[in-house]
N, C-alpha and C positions, 0 to 999 in steps of 0.2 A: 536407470531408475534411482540407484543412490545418490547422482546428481543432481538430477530433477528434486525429490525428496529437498538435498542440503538445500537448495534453491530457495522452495518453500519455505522451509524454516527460518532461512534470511529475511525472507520477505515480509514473514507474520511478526518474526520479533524486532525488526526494522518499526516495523508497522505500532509494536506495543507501545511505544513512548509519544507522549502527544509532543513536543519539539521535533519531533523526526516526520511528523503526521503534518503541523504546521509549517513547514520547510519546506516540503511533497509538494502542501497547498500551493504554498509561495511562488515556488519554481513550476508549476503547472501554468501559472499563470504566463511567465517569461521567465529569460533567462536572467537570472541577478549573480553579482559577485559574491565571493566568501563575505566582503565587508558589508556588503549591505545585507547580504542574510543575518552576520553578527550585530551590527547595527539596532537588530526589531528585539533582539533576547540582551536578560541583563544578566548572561553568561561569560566567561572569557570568551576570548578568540579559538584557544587552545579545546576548550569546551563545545565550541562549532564545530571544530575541525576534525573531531571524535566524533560525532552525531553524522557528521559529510560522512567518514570513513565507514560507516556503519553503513548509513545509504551508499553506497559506491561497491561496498562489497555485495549485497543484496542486488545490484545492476537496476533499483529505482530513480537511478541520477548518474549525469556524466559530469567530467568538469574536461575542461578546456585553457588550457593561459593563452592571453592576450597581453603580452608584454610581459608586467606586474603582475597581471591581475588573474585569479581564476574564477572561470565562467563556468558556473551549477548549472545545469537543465534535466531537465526530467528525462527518464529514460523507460519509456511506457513498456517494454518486451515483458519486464517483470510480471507488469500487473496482470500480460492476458492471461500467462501461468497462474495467478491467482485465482484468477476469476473465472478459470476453467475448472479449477481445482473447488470451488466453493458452487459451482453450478451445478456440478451432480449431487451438492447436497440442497440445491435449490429444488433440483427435479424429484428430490426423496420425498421434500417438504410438501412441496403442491400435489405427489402421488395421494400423500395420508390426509391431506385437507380432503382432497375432491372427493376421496373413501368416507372422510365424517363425513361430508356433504349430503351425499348421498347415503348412508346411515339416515342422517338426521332427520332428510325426505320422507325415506321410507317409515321409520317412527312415526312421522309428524302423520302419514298417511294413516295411519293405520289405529289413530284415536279417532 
């Protein structure tokens, strides 16, 4: 559970920095090099390479060498965690809507 938890925690303040959010994007799309992710930001390299390590340790991204080169890909196991984690406050939300819903029926009934 205290695993799971740190998990979480990785993943949402991973998730806080919109460079770390646009990088996700990036690499969702294919896999690109550290150079060509540093290439789109007018960051150092050294400044990439800390934002990678941020995602990497979160498990939102892998990297791979190809010679030279390291190869970023997305690493989706993260997000189901996420988004298992944000559903059952999805099912709390659509509980207390369909409750006003119906509230606001029976009001609207009853003029």
């Amino acid at each position: 559970m205290v695993e799971y938890a740190m998990n979480l925690d990785n993943v949402f303040s991973s998730l806080a920095d919109p460079i770390r959010r646009d990088i996700l994007r990036r690499v969702s799309v294919g896999e690109l090099t550290v150079s060509q992710i540093a290439s789109v930001y007018d960051i150092s390299l050294a400044a990439i390479s800390k934002h990678l390590k941020v995602l990497e340790k979160a498990n939102l991204i892998r990297k791979r060498k190809e010679g030279k080169q390291h190869i970023v890909m997305v690493a989706p196991a993260a997000f189901k965690d996420a988004s298992e984690y944000l559903k059952q406050y999805e099912n709390l939300w659509n509980a207390r809507f369909d409750a006003l819903e119906k509230y606001l029926e029976e009001e609207d009934c009853g003029r």
